[in-house]
C-alpha positions as CSV (number, residue, x, y, z in Angstrom):
1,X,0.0,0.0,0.0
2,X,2.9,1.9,0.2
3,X,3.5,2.6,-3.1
4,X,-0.4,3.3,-3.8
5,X,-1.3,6.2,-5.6
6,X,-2.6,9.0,-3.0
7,X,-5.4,11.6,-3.2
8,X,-5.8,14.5,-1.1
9,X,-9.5,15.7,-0.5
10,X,-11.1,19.0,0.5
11,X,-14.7,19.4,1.3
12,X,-16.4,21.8,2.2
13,X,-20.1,22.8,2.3
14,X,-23.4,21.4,4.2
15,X,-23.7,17.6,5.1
16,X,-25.4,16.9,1.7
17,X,-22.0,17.8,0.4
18,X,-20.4,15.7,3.0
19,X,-22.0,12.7,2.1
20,X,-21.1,13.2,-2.2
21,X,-17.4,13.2,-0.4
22,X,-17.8,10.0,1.5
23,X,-19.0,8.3,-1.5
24,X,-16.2,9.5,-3.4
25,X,-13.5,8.3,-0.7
26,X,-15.3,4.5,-0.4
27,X,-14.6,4.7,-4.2
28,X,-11.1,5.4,-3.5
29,X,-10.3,3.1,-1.0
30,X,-12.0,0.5,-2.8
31,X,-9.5,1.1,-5.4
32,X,-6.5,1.1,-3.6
33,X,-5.8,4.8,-3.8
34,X,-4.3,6.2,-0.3
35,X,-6.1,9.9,1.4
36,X,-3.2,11.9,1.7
37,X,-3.2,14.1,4.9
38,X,-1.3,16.7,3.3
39,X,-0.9,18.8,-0.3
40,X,2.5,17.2,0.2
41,X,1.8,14.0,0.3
42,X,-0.8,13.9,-2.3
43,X,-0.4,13.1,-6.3
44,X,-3.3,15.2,-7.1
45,X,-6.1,16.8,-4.7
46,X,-9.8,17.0,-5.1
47,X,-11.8,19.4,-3.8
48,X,-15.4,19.4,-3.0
49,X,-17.2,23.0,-3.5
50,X,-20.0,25.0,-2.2
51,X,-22.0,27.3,-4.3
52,X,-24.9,27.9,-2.4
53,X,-24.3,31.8,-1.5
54,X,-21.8,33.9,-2.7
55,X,-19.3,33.3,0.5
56,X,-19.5,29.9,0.2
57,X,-18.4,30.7,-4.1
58,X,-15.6,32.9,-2.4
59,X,-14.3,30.1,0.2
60,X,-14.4,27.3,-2.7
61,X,-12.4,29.3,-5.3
62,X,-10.2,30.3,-2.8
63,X,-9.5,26.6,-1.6
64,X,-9.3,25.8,-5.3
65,X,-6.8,28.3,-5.8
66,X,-4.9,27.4,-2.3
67,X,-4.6,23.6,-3.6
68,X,-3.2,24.7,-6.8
69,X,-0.8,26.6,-5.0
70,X,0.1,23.6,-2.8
71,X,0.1,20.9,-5.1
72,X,-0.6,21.9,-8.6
73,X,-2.9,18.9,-9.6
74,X,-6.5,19.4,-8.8
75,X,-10.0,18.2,-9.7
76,X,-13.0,20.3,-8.8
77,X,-16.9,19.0,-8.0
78,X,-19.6,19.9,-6.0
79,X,-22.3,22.5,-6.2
80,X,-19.8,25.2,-7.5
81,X,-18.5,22.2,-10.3
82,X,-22.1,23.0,-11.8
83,X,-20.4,26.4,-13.0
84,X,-17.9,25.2,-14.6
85,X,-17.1,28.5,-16.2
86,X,-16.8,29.8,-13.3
87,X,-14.5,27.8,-12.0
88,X,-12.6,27.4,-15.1
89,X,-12.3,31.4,-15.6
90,X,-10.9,31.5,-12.5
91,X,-8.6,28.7,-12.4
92,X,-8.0,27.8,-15.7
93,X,-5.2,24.9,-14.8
94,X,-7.6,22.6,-13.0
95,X,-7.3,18.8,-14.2
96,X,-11.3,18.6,-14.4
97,X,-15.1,19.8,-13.0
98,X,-17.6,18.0,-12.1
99,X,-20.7,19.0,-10.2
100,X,-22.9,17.4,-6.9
101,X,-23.3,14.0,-6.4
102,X,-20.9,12.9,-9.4
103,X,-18.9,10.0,-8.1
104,X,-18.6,8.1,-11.2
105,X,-17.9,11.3,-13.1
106,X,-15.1,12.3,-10.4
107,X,-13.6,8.5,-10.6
108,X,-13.2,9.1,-14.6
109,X,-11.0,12.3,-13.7
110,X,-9.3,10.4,-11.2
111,X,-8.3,7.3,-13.4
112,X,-7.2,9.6,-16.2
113,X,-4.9,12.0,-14.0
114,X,-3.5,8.9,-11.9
115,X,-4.2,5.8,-13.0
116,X,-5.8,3.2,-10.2
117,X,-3.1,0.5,-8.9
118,X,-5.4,-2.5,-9.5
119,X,-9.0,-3.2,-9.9
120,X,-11.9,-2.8,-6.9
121,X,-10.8,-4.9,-3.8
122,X,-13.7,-4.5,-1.8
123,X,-11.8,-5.9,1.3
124,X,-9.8,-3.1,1.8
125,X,-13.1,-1.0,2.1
126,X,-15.7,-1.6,5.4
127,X,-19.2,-2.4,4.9
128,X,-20.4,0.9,6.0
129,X,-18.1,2.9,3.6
130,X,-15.5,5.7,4.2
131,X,-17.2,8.9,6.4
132,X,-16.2,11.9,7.4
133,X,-18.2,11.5,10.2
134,X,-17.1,10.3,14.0
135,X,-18.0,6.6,14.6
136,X,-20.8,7.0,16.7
137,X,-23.1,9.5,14.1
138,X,-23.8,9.5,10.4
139,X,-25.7,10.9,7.6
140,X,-27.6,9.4,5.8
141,X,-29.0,10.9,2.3
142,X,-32.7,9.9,1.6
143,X,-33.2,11.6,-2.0
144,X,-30.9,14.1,-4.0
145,X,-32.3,17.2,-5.7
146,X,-35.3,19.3,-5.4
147,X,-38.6,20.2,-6.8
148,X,-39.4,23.8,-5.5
149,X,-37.9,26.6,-6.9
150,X,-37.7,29.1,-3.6
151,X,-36.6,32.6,-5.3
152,X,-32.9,32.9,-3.0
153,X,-31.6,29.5,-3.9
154,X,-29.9,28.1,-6.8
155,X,-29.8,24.5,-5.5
156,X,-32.4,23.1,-7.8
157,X,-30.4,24.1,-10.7
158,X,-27.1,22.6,-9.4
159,X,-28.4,19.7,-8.2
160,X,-31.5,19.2,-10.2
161,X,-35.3,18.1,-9.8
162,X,-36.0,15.4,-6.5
163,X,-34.6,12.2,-7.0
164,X,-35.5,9.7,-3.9
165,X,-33.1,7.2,-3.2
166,X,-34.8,3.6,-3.3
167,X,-36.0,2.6,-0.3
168,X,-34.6,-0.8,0.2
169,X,-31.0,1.0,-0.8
170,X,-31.6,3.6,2.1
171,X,-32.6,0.9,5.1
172,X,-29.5,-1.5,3.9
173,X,-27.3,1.5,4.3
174,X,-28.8,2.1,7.5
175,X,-28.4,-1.0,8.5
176,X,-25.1,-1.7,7.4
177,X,-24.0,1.7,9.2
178,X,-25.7,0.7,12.5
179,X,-24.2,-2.5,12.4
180,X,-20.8,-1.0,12.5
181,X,-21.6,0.7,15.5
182,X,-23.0,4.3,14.9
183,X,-25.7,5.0,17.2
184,X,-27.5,8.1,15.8
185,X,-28.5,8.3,12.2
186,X,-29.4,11.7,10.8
187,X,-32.0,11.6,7.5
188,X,-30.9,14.3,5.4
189,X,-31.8,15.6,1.7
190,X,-32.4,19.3,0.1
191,X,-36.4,18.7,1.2
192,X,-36.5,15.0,3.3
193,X,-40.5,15.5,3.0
194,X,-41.2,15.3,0.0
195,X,-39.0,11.4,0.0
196,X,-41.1,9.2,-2.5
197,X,-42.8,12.2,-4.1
198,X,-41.1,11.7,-7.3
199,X,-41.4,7.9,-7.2
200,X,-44.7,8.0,-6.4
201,X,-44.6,6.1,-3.3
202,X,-43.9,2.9,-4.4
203,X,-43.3,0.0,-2.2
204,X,-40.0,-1.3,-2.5
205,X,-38.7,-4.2,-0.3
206,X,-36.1,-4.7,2.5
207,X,-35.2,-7.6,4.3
208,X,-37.8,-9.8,2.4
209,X,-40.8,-7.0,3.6
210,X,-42.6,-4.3,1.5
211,X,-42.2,-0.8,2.6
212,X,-43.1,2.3,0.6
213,X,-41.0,5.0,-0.4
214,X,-42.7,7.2,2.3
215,X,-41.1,9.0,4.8
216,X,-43.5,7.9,7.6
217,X,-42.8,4.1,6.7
218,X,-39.3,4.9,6.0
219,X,-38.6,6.0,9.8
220,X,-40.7,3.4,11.4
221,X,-38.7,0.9,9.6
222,X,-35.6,2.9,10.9
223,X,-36.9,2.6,14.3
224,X,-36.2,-0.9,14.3
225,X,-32.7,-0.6,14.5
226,X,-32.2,0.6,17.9
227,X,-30.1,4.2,17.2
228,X,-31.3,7.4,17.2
229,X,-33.1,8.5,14.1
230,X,-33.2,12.3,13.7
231,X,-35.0,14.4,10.9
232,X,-33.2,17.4,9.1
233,X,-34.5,19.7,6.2
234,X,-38.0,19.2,7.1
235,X,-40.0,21.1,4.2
236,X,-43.7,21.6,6.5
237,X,-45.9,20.1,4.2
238,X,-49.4,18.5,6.1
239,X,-48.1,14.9,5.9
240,X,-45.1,15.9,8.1
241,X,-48.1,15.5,10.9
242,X,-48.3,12.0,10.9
243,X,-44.5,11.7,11.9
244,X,-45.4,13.5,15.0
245,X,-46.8,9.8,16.4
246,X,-43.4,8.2,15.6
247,X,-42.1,11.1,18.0
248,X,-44.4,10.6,20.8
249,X,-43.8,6.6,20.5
250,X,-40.3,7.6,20.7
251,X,-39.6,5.6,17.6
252,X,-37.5,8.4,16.1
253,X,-36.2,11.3,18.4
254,X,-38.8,14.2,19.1
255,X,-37.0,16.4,17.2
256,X,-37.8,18.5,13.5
257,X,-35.4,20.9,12.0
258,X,-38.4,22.6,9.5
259,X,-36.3,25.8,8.0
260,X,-39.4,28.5,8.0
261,X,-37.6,31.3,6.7
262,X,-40.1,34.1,7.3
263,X,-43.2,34.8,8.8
264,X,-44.6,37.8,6.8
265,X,-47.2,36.2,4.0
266,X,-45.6,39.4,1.7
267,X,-41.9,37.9,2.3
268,X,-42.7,34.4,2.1
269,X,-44.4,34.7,-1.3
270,X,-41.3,36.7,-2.8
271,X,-39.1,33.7,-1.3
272,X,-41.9,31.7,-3.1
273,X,-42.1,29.7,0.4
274,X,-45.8,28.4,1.3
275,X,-47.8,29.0,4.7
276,X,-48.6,31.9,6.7
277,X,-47.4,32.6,10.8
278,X,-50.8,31.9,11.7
279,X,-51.1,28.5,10.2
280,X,-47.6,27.7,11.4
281,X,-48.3,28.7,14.8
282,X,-51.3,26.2,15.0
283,X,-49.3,23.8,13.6
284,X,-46.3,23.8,16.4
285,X,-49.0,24.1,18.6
286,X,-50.4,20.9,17.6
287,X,-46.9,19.5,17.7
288,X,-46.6,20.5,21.1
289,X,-50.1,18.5,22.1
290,X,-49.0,15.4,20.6
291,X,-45.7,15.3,21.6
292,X,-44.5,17.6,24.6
293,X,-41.1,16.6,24.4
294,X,-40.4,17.7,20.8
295,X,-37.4,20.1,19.7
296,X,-38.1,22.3,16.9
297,X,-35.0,24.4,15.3
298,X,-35.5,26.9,12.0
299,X,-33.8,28.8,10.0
300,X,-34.4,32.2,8.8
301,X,-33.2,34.6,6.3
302,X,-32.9,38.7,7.2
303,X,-32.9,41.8,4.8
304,X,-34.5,40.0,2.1
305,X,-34.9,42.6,-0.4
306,X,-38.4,44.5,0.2
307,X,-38.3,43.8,3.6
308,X,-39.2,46.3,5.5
309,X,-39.0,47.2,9.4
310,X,-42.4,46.4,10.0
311,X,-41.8,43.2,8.0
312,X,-39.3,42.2,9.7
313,X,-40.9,43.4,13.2
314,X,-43.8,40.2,12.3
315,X,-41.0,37.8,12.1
316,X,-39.5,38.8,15.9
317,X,-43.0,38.8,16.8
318,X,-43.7,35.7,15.5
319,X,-40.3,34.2,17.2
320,X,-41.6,35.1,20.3
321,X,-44.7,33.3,19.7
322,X,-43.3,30.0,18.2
323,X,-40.7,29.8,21.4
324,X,-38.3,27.7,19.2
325,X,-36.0,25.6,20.7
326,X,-33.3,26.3,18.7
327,X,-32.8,29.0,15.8
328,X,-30.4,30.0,13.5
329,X,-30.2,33.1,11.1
330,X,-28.9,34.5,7.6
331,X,-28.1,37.8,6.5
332,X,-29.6,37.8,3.1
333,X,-26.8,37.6,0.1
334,X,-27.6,37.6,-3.4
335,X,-26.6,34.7,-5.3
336,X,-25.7,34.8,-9.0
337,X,-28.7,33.3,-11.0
338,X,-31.3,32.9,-8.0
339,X,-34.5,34.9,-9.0
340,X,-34.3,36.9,-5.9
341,X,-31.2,38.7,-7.4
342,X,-33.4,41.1,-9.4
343,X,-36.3,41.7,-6.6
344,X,-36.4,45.5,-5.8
345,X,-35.6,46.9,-2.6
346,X,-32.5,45.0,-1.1
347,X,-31.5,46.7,2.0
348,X,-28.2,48.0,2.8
349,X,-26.1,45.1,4.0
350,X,-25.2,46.9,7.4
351,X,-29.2,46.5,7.9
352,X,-29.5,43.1,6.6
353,X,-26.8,41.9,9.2
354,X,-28.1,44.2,11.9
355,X,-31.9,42.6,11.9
356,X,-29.9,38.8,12.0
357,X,-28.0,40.4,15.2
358,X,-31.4,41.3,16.2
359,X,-33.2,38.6,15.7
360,X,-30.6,36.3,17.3
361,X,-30.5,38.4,20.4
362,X,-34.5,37.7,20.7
363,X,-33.6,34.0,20.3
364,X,-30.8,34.0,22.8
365,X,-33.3,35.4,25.3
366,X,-36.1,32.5,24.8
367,X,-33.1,29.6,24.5
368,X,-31.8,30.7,28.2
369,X,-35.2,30.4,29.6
370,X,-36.3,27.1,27.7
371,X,-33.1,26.0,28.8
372,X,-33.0,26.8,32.1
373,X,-36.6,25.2,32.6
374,X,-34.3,21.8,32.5
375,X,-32.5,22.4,35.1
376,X,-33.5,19.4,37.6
377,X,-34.5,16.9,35.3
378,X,-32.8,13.4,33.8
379,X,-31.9,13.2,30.5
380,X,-30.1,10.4,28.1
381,X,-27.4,12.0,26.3
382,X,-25.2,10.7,23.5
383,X,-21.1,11.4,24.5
384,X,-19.4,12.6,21.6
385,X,-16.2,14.0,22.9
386,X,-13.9,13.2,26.5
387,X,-11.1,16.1,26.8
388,X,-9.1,17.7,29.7
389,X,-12.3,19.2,30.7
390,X,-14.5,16.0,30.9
391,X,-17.5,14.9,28.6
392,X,-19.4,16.6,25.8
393,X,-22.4,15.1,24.9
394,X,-25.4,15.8,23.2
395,X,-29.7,15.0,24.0
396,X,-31.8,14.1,22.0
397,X,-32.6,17.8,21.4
398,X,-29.2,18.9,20.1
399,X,-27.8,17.9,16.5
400,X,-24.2,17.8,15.7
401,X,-22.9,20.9,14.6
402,X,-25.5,23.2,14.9
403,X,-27.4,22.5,18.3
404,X,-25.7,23.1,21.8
405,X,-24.3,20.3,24.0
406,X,-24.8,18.8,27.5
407,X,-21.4,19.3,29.3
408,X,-20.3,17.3,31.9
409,X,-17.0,18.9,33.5
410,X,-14.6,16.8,35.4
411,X,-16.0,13.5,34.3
412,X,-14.1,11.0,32.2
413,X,-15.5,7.4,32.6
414,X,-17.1,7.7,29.3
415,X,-16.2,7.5,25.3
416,X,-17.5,8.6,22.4
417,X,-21.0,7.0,21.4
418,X,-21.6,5.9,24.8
419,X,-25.2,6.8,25.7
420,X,-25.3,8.4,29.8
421,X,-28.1,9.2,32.1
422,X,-27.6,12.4,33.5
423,X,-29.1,15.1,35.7
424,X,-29.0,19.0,34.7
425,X,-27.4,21.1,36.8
426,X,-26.7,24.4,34.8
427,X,-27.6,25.9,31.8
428,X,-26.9,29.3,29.4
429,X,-27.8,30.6,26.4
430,X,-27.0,27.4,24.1
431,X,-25.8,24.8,26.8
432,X,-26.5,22.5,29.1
433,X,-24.5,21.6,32.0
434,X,-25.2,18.2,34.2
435,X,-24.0,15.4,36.2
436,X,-24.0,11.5,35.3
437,X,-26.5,9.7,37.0
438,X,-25.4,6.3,39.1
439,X,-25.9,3.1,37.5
440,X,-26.4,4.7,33.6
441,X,-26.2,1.9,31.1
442,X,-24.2,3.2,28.4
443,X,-25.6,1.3,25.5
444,X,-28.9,2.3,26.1
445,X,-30.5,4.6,23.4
């Protein structure tokens, strides 16, 4: 193996992004190609773009340019791959360009730069694939692409129309993943929702069983495999009400990551988003009744052109209403070929970033009271780092990444995907602090 060929990979970008890479790097080590941990040590370099805003085109050309600069050889996919061009007028000395979810395409630039050492030994690769990912968590990609065409995003054209993974593919994965010892499983896609739209939610087969291409089956089949099972990119169409159930049953966590955007009916239909505050509000409500334990986290976007204070007043109200668990904001920024580009009225971009400041002081202010309402209670928790300080962990309220954790200082008689019971003790703005309960069985989900 010493003498392999060796690739160095960049990626960078959301976990949709991630995953592309991992399949990319099982395809490699299937091969017998080495990952290089540095320029150095690499015969050529891939890097995996963003191009979903125009910081994220900034960061990828400049990581493009920084591994030319390093090591001269270089293919180019990902979401900024789709604009070639682009990527070409800038860097003109790149090997090849590819865009999203292009593994065989990025293997045929591979074996033309550096030619593979032998054919596909699957032995050399585990069952579960090559992940960026800790042991303990992974992603796993329901469907690829999307069907709406929201006026501040480009993602359907770089990634195309929905395309839902079959559903006997996505439970093997699963299965193959949990079997090698990950314990939480996060469903992700551009809109996981609308899984089996396109295919019309057909029953496909798994294990010798028939289970339709629906998101409801899909995650009560996933219950069945004794990890967590947690729901990302949650478009809120009606049907996402019968997950709710599944929640309550705790048969996948009590948690929903549904990206709202707005709340002004004015806004949302220039975003070319659906729903109104009012009918959202009734429908966390609703939420809340059927399962009291749920987590709900958004996303929203400030300064969208047209906004106006008023506007933008209705979506703090409307935070304060909701009481969201967890939130996270954008500053608008135009994006080269999103329709939202030639809207009228874009304010300043001091005042775009000032109402995101804004709104995420408001949040701030509901987190450290929803958090501090936990203070006394038990809690299973998910360890996903031991350091000097003792144990970082997560509930089942708190993604990777983007959520806040559940720190337990001085204690280190845990690793990482252990499952602990613990008490709360503390809590701030984003965090929870706690102590482990006696006799926690740490493979308990």
């Amino acid at each position: 193996m010493s003498d392999s060929p060796s690739v160095g990979f960049v990626s960078l970008g959301c976990p949709k992004a991630a995953n592309d890479a991992e399949l990319v790097l099982t395809r490699l080590r299937a091969e017998g190609y080495r990952t290089a941990p540095a320029y150095a040590a690499a015969d050529l370099v891939i890097v995996n773009t963003c191009g979903f805003i125009d910081a994220a085109v900034t960061e990828s050309l400049e990581a493009i340019g920084e591994a030319l600069a390093e090591n001269g050889k270089v293919i180019v996919t990902g979401c900024l791959g789709a604009r070639e061009d682009l990527v070409r007028a800038a860097h003109p000395r790149v090997l090849a360009v590819t865009g999203p979810h292009a593994t065989e395409e990025v293997m045929t630039a591979v074996h033309r730069c550096l030619p593979p050492p032998h054919g596909p030994l699957t032995d050399l690769v585990p069952p579960q694939g090559v992940r960026l990912t800790p042991e303990h968590f992974a992603y796993l990609k329901i469907s690829e692409g999307c069907n709406h065409r929201c006026s501040f995003c480009v993602i359907p054209a770089l990634r195309g129309p929905l395309v839902s993974r079959p559903v006997g593919e996505v439970l093997a994965e699963a299965e193959r993943l949990a079997e090698a010892g990950v314990k939480e499983l996060i469903l992700i896609s551009q809109d996981t929702s609308a899984y089996g739209v396109d295919a019309k939610y057909r029953t496909g087969f798994w294990g010798g069983r028939p289970v339709r291409t629906r998101l409801k089956e899909l995650c009560a089949a996933l219950s069945g495999l004794g990890v967590w099972v947690r729901l990302h990119y949650v478009y809120p169409y009606p049907a996402v009400d019968d997950l709710i159930p599944l929640m309550a049953e705790e048969k996948i966590l009590p948690y929903l990551d549904v990206p709202f955007q707005h709340a002004n009916p004015r806004v949302l239909a220039a975003m070319k988003r659906p729903a109104a505050a009012e009918d959202m509000l009734k429908r966390i409500e609703g939420w809340r009744r059927d399962c009291p334990e749920i987590t709900l986290r958004s996303t929203f976007i400030t300064g969208f052109p047209g906004e106006t204070e008023a506007e933008f007043q209705e979506l703090l109200d409307f935070l304060e209403a909701a009481q969201l668990d967890r939130v996270g904001a954008f500053a608008y920024s135009p994006v080269d070929g999103a329709p939202a580009t030639a809207l009228p009225g874009l304010p300043p971009e001091a005042e775009r970033e000032d109402r995101r400041r804004r709104l995420m002081e408001a949040q701030a202010g509901i987190s450290a009271q929803k958090l501090a309402r936990k203070i006394g209670a038990e809690m299973t928790v998910l360890v996903d780092a031991v350091d000097e300080e003792g144990v970082m962990a997560r509930g089942k309220g708190d993604a990777p990444e983007v959520d806040g954790l559940v720190c337990l200082d001085d204690f280190f008689a845990a690793e990482p995907g252990d499952f602990l019971r613990v008490r709360i003790i503390d809590a701030d703005t984003h965090d929870l602090y706690a102590q482990a309960v006696e006799d926690d069985d740490r493979g308990a989900a």
